[in-house]
KEMI-296893 format. One record per atom (N, C-alpha, C): atom name; residue number from 0; residue in one letter; x negated, z negated, y negated. Coordinates in pm, whole numbers, plus 50000, padded with zeros to 5 digits. Atoms other than C-alpha are relative to their C-alpha. Example, Ala and Ser with C-alpha at 12.3 -4.5 7.8 and 13.67 -1.06 7.14 Angstrom:
<kelums>
name=N&resi=0&resn=A&east=49911&up=50000&north=50119
name=CA&resi=0&resn=A&east=48770&up=49220&north=50450
name=C&resi=0&resn=A&east=49910&up=50000&north=49880
name=N&resi=1&resn=S&east=50082&up=50006&north=50119
name=CA&resi=1&resn=S&east=48633&up=49286&north=50106
name=C&resi=1&resn=S&east=50077&up=49927&north=49891
</kelums>
This chain:
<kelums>
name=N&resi=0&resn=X&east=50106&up=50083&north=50052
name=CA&resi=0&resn=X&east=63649&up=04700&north=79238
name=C&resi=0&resn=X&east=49989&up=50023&north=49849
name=N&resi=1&resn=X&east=49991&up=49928&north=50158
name=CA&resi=1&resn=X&east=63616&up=04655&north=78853
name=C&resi=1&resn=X&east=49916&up=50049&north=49979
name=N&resi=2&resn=X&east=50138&up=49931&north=50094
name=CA&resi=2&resn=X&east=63322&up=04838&north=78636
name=C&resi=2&resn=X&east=49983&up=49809&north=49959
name=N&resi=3&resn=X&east=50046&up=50142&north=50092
name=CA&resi=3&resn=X&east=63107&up=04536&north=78464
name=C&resi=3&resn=X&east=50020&up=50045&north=49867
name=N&resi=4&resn=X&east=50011&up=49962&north=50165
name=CA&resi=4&resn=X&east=63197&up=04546&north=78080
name=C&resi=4&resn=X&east=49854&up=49971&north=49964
name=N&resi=5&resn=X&east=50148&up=50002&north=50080
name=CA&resi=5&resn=X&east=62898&up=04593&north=77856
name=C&resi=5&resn=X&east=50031&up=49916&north=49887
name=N&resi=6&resn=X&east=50022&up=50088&north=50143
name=CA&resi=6&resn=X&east=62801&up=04351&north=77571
name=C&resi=6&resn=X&east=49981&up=50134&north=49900
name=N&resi=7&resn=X&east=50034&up=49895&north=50141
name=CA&resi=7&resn=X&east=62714&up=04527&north=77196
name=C&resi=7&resn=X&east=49862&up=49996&north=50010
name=N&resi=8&resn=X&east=50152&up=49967&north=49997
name=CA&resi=8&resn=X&east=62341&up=04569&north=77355
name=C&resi=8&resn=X&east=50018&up=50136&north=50109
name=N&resi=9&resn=X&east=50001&up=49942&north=49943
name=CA&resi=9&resn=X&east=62494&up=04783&north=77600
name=C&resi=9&resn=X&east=49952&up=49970&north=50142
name=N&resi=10&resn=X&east=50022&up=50035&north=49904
name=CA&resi=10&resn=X&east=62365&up=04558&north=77878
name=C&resi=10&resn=X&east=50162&up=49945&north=50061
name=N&resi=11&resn=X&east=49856&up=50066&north=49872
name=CA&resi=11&resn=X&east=62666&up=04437&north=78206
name=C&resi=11&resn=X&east=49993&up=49836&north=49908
name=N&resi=12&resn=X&east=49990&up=50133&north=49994
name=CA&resi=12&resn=X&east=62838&up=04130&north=78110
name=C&resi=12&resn=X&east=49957&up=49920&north=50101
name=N&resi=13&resn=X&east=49963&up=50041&north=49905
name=CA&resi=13&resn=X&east=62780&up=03859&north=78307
name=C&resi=13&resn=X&east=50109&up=49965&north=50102
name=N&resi=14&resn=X&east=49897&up=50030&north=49944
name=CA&resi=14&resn=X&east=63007&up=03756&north=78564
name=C&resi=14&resn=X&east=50048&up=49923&north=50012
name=N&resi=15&resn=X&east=49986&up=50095&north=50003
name=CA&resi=15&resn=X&east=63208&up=03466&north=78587
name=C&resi=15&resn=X&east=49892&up=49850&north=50066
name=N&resi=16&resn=X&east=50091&up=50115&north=49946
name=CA&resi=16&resn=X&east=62949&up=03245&north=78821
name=C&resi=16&resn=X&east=49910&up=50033&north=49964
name=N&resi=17&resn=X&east=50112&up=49962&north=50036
name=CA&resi=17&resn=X&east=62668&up=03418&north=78652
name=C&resi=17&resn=X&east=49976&up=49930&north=49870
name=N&resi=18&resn=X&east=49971&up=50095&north=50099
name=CA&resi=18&resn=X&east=62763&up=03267&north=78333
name=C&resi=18&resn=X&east=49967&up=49864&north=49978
name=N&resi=19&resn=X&east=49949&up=50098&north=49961
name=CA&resi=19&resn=X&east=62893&up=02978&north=78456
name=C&resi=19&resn=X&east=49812&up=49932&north=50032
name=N&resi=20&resn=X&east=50136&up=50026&north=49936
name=CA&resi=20&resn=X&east=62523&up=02929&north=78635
name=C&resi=20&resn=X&east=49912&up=49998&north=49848
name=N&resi=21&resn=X&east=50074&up=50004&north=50090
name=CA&resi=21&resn=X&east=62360&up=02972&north=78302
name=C&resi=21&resn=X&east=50028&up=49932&north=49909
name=N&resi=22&resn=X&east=49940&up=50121&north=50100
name=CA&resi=22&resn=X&east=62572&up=02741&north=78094
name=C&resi=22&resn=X&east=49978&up=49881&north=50062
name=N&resi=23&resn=X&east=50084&up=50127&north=49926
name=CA&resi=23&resn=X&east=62461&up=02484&north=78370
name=C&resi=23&resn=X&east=49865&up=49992&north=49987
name=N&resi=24&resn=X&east=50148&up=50030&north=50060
name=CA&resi=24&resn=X&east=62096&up=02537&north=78268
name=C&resi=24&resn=X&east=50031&up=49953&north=49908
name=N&resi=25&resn=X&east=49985&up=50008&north=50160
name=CA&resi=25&resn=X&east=62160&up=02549&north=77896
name=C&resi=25&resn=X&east=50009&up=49893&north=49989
name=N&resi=26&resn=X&east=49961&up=50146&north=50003
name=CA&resi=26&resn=X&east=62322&up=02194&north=77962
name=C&resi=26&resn=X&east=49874&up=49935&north=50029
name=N&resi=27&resn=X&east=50094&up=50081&north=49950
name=CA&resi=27&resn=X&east=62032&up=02045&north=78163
name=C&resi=27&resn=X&east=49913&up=50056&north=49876
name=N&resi=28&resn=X&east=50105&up=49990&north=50104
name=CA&resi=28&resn=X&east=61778&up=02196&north=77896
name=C&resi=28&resn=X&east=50018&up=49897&north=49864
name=N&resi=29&resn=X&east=49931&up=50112&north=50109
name=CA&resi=29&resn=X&east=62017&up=02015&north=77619
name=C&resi=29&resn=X&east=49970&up=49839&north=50021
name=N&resi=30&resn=X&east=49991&up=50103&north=50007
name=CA&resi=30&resn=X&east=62038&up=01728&north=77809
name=C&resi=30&resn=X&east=49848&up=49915&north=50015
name=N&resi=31&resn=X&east=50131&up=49988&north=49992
name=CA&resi=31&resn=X&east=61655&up=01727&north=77890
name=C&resi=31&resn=X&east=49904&up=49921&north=49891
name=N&resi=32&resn=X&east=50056&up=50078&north=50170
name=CA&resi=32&resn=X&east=61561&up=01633&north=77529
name=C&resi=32&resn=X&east=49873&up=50069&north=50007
name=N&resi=33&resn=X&east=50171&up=49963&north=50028
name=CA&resi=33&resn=X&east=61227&up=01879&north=77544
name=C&resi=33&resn=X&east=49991&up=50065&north=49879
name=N&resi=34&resn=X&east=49993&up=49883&north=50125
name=CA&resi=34&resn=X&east=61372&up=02160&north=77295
name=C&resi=34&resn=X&east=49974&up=49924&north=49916
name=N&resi=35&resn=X&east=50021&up=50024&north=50133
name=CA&resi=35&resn=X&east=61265&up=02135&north=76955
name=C&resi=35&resn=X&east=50187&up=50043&north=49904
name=N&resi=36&resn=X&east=49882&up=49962&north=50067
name=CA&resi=36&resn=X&east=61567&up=02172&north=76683
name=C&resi=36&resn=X&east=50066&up=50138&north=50032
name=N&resi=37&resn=X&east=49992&up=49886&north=49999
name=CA&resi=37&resn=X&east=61577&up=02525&north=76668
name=C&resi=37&resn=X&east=50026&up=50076&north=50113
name=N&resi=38&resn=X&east=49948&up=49901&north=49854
name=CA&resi=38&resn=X&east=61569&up=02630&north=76992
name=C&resi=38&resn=X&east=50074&up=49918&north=50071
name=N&resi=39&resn=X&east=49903&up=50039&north=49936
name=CA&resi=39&resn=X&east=61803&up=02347&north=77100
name=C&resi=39&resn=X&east=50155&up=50067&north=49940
name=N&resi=40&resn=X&east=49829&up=49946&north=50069
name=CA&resi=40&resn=X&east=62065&up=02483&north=76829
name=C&resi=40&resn=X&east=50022&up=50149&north=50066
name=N&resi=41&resn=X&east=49973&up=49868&north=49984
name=CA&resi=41&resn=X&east=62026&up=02843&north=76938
name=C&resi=41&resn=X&east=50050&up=50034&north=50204
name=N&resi=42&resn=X&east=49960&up=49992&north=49881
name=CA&resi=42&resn=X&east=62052&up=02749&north=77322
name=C&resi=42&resn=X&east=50135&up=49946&north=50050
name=N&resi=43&resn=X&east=49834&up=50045&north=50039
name=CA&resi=43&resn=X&east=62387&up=02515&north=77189
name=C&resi=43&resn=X&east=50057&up=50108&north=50024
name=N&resi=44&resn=X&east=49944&up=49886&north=50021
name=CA&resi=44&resn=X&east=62485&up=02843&north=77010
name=C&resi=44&resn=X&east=50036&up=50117&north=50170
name=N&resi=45&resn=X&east=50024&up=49930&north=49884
name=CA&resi=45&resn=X&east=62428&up=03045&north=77370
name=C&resi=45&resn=X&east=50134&up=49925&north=50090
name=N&resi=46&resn=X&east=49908&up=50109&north=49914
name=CA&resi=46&resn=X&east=62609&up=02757&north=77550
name=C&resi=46&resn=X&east=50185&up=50010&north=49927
name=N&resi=47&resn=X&east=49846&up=50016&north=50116
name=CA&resi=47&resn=X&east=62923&up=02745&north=77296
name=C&resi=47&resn=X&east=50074&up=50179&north=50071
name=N&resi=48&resn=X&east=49929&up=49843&north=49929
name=CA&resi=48&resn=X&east=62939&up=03179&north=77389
name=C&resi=48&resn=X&east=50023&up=49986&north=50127
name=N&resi=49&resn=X&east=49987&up=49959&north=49831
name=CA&resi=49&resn=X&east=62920&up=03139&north=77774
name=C&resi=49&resn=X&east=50080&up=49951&north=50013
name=N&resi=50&resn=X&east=49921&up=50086&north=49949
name=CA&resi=50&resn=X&east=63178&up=02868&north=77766
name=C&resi=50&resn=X&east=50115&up=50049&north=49949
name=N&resi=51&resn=X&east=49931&up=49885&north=50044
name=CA&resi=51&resn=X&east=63391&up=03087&north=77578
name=C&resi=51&resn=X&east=50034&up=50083&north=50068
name=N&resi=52&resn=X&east=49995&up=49880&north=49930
name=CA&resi=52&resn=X&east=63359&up=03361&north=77786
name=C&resi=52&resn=X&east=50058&up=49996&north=50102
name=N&resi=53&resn=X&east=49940&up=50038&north=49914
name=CA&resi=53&resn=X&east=63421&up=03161&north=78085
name=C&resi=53&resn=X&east=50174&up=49977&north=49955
name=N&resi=54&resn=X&east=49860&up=50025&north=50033
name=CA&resi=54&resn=X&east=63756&up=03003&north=77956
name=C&resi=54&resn=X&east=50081&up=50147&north=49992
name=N&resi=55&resn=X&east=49938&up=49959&north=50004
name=CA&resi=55&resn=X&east=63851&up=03337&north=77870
name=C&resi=55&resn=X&east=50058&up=50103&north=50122
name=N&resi=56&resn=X&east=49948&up=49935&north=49883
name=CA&resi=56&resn=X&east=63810&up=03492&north=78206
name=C&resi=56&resn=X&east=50080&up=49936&north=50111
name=N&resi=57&resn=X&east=49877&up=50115&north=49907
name=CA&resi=57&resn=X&east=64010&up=03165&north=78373
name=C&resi=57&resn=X&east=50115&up=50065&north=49945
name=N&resi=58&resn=X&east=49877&up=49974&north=50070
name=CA&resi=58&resn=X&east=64289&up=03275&north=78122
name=C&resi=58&resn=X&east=50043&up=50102&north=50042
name=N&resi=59&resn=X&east=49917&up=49865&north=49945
name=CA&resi=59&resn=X&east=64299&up=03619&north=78264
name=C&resi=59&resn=X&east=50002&up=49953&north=50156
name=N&resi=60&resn=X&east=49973&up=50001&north=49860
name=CA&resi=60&resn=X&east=64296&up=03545&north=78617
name=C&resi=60&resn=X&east=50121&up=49898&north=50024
name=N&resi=61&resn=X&east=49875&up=50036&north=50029
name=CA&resi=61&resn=X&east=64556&up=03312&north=78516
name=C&resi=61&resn=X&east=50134&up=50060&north=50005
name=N&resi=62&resn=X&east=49912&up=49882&north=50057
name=CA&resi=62&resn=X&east=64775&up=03558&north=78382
name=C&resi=62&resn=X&east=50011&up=50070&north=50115
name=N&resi=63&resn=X&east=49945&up=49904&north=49876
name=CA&resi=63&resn=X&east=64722&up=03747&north=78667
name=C&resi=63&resn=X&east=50054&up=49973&north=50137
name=N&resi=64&resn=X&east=49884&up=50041&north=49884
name=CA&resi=64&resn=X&east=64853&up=03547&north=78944
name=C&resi=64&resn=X&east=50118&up=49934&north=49923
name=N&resi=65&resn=X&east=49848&up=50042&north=50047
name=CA&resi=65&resn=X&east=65141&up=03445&north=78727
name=C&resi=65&resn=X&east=50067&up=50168&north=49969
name=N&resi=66&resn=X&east=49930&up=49842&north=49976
name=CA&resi=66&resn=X&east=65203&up=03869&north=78708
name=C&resi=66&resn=X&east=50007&up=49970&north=50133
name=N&resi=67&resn=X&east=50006&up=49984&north=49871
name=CA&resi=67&resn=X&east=65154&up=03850&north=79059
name=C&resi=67&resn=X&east=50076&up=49890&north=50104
name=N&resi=68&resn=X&east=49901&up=50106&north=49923
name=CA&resi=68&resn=X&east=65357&up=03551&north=79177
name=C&resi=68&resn=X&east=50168&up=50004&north=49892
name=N&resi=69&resn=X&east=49855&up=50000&north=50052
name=CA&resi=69&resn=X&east=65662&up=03656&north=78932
name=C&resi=69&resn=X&east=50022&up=49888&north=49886
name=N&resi=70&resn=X&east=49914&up=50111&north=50042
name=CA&resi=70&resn=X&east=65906&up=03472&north=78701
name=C&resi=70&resn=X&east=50140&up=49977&north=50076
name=N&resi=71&resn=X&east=49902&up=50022&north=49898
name=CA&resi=71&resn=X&east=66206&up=03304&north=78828
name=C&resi=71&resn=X&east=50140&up=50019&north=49886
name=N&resi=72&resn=X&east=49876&up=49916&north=50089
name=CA&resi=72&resn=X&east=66599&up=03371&north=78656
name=C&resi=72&resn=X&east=49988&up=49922&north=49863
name=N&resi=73&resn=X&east=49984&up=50051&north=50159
name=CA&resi=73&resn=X&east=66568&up=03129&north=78374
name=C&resi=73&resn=X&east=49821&up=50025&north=49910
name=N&resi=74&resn=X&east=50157&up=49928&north=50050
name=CA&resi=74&resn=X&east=66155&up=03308&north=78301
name=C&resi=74&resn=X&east=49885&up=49863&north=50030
name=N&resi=75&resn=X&east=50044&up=50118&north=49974
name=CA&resi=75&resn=X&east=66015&up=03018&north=78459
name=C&resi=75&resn=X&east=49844&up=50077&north=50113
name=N&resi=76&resn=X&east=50087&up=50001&north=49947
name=CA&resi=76&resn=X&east=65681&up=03091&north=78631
name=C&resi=76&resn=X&east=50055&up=49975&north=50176
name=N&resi=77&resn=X&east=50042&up=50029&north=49927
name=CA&resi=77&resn=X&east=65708&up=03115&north=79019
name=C&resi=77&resn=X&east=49872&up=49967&north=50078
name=N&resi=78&resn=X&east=50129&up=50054&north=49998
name=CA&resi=78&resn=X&east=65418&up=02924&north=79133
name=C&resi=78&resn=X&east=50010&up=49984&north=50173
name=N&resi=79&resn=X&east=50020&up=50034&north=49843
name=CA&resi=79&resn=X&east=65295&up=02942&north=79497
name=C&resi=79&resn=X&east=49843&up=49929&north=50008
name=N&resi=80&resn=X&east=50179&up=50048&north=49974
name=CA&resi=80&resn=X&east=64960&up=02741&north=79593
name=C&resi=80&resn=X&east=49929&up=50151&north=50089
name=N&resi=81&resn=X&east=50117&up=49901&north=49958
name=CA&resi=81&resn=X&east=64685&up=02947&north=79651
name=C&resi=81&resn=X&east=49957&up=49966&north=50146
name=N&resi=82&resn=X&east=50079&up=49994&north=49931
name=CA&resi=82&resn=X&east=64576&up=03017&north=79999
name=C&resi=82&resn=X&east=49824&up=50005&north=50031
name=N&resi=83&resn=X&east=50164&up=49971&north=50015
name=CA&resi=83&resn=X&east=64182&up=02973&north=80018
name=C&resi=83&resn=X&east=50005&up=50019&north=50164
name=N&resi=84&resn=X&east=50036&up=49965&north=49827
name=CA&resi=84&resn=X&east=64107&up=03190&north=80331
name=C&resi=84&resn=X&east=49890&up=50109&north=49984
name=N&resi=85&resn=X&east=50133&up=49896&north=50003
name=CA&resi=85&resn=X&east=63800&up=03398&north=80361
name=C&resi=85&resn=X&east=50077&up=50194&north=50016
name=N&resi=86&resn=X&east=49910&up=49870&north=49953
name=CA&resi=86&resn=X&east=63906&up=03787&north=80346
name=C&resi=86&resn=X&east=49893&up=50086&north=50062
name=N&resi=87&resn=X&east=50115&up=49900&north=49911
name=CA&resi=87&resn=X&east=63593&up=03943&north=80514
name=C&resi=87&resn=X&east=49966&up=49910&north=50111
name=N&resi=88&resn=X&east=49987&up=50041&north=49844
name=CA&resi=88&resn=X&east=63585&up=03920&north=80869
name=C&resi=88&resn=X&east=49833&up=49916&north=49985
name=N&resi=89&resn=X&east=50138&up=50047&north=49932
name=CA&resi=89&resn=X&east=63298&up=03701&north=81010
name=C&resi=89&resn=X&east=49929&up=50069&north=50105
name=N&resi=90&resn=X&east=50122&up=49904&north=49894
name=CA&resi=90&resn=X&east=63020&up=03861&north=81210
name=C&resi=90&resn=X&east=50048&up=49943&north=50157
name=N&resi=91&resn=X&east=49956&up=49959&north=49858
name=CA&resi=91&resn=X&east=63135&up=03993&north=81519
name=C&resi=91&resn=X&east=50100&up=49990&north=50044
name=N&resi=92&resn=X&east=49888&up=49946&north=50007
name=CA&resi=92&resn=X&east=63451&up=04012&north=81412
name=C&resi=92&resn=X&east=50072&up=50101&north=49952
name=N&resi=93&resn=X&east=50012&up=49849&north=50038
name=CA&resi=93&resn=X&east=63644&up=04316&north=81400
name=C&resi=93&resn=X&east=50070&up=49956&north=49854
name=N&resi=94&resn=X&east=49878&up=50000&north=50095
name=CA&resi=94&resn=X&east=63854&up=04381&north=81059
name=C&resi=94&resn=X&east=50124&up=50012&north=50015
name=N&resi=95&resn=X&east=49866&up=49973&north=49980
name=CA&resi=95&resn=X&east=64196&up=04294&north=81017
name=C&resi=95&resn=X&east=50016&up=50120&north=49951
name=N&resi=96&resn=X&east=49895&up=49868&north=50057
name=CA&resi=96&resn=X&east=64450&up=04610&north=80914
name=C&resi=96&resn=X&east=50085&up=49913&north=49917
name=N&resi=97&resn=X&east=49923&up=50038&north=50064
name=CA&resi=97&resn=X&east=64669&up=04567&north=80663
name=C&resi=97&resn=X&east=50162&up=49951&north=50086
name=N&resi=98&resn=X&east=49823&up=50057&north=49948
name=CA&resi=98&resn=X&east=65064&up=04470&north=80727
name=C&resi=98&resn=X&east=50045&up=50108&north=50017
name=N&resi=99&resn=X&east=49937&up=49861&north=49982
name=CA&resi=99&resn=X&east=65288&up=04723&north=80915
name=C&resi=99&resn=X&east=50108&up=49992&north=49901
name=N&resi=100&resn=X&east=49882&up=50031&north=50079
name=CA&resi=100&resn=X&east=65554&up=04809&north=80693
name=C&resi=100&resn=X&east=50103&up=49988&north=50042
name=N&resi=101&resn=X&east=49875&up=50084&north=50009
name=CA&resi=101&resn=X&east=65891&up=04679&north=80714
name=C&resi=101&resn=X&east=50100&up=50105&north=50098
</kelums>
């Protein structure tokens, strides 16, 4: 499991849907039309960092299933589609085990 990085307040980053969830306010407040100047530019400004932040944690999880799915002989990206399958058992089911080895 990772650690949460800290911002330069020393508070946990957010997390990608935590973010993500707060750059979807920021928008509706924007799009809202209530803010005054000032606190629409500074909730922009807010909005501009989270969307940032996001992009840059797509880019690593990027990166990391392209470490994790390989390159191919001419450095070509092997690309497999992503399985979307739940990995925690459902209630009142037991847990799988891993794979026997070979």
């Amino acid at each position: 499991m990772d650690l949460p990085t800290m911002n330069k307040e020393g508070a946990p980053e957010p997390s990608f849907e935590e973010a993500l969830g707060e750059l979807e306010r920021i928008v509706r407040e924007l799009e809202d039309g209530s803010l005054g100047l000032e606190e629409a530019m500074t909730r922009y400004e807010q909005g501009v960092a989270l969307l940032r932040r996001c992009q840059g944690q797509l880019r690593q999880a990027e990166q990391r299933i392209l470490l994790l799915t390989g390159l191919g002989e001419e450095g070509q990206a092997i690309l497999q589609p992503f399985k979307h399958e739940a990995t925690a058992p459902a209630k009142g089911e037991t847990p799988r085990r891993g794979r026997k080895p070979l």
